[in-house]
C-alpha positions, 0 to 999 in steps of 0.5 A: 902146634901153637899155643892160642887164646881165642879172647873173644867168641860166642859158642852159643850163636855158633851152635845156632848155626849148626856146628855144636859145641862140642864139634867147635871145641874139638876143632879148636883143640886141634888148632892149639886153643888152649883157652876160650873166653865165652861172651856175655850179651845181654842177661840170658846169655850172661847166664848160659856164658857162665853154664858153659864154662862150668861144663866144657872146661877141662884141662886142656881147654878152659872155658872161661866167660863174662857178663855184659850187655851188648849195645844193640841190645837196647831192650836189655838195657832195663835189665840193667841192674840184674846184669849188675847183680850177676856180676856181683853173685859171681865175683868170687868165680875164677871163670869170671874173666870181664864185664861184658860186652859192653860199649857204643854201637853208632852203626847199627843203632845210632838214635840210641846215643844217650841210652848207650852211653849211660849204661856204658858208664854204670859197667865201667863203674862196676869195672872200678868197683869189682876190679873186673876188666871190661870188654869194649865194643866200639863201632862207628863211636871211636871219639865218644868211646874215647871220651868216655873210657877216659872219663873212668881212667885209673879206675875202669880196665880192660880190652877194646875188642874187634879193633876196627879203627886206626893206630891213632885211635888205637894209641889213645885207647893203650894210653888209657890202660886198654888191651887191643884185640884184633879179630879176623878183620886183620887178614883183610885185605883192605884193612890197611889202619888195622894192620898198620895199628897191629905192626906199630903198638906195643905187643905187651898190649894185643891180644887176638880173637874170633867174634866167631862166628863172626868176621870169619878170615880167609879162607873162610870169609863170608862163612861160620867162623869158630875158635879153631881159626885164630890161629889165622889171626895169629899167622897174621900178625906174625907176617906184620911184626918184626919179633920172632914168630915164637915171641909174638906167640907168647906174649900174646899168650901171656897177654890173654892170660893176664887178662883172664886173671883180671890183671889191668893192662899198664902201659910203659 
């Protein structure tokens, strides 16, 4: 069986879709999740991101958790300092793994620019401030997320999540102390920059998620997606890296695991 981090997920929203917590947990451990990192989207979620840490985690499967707020979540963004606050209130919680997530979102919402990234900026100072990694999403804004990442270079750290941009991108982001995870996108078929991305950076600086219960892989593409299916991901890469299966297993392993101890990433 293997050993897996799922590094980014959202138990909550696949409970609203039908499989409960309990159920996905089940799966996940027989898929060898050993450790799942509960997302935070905006203030309530936040919250309920934390409560679920404090009560699934056991021995053979721990539930860690991060506070953040989404950039679609624009009606959050007032919010702002209360989410600020949550952090602080928690920094001394083991499960506390990361500030967000967090980020720019051209895609979705494109007229909110400004607002995005100035909220970006207040959580990659607390990142600098609370030594807490922070968990980037970047869709359709690979330049500005660039940009401003860099802007906090050696002070803010953390993880790029659901890569979706090409090796080029992804190099710059690693240059600036940035894990980059990839999610079910990679067993695309037409994911080709993904792809290319995972086979070329170094492995000390991948990681590999679900967004479940989204961006499902196949065979389930197009359905609920949960933590038990990393390991898809995870056989993905192994078809896409030139170390041994078991290497590449490891170290994506112990990457996750550094990064749940809020150890930043340092490129050599």
């Amino acid at each position: 069986m293997y050993s897996i981090v799922d590094t980014h997920c959202h138990l909550d929203i696949i409970e609203e879709q039908g499989l409960t917590i309990e159920q996905s947990l089940r799966n996940a451990k027989e898929s060898g999740i050993k450790k799942i990192v509960q997302i935070g989207i905006d203030l309530e979620s936040s919250v309920k991101a934390k409560g679920l840490s404090e009560t699934y985690s056991e021995q053979d499967l721990e539930i860690f958790y991060s506070i953040g707020c989404h950039p679609t979540e624009s009606h959050e963004f007032p919010k702002k300092e209360e989410i600020l606050s949550l952090v602080k209130e928690n920094l001394s919680d083991s499960r506390l793994c990361a500030i967000g997530e967090i980020g720019l979102d051209y895609y979705h919402d494109a007229s909110k620019k400004a607002e995005q990234a100035d909220i970006l900026h207040s959580f990659l100072d607390a990142s600098g401030e609370y030594k807490l990694p922070v968990v980037i999403h970047s869709r359709d804004a690979g330049e500005d997320t660039v940009s401003i990442l860099k802007d906090h270079r050696d002070r803010a750290f953390g993880v790029i999540h659901c890569f979706t941009y090409d090796y080029s991108t992804a190099k710059r982001l690693v240059d600036l102390g940035y894990y980059i995870s990839f999610s079910g996108i990679l067993t695309f078929k037409n994911a080709r920059d993904i792809q290319e991305a995972a086979e070329k950076l170094p492995l000390e600086c991948m990681l590999i998620e679900t967004d479940a219960p989204f961006l499902a892989p196949p065979p389930f593409r197009g359905k609920r997606n949960e933590p038990a299916y990393t390991k898809f991901v995870l056989e993905k890469m192994f078809s896409l890296r030139k170390e041994p299966n078991a290497e590449v297993e490891r170290s994506l392993f112990l990457n996750s695991e550094k990064f749940i101890q809020r150890k930043p990433f340092h490129h050599a």
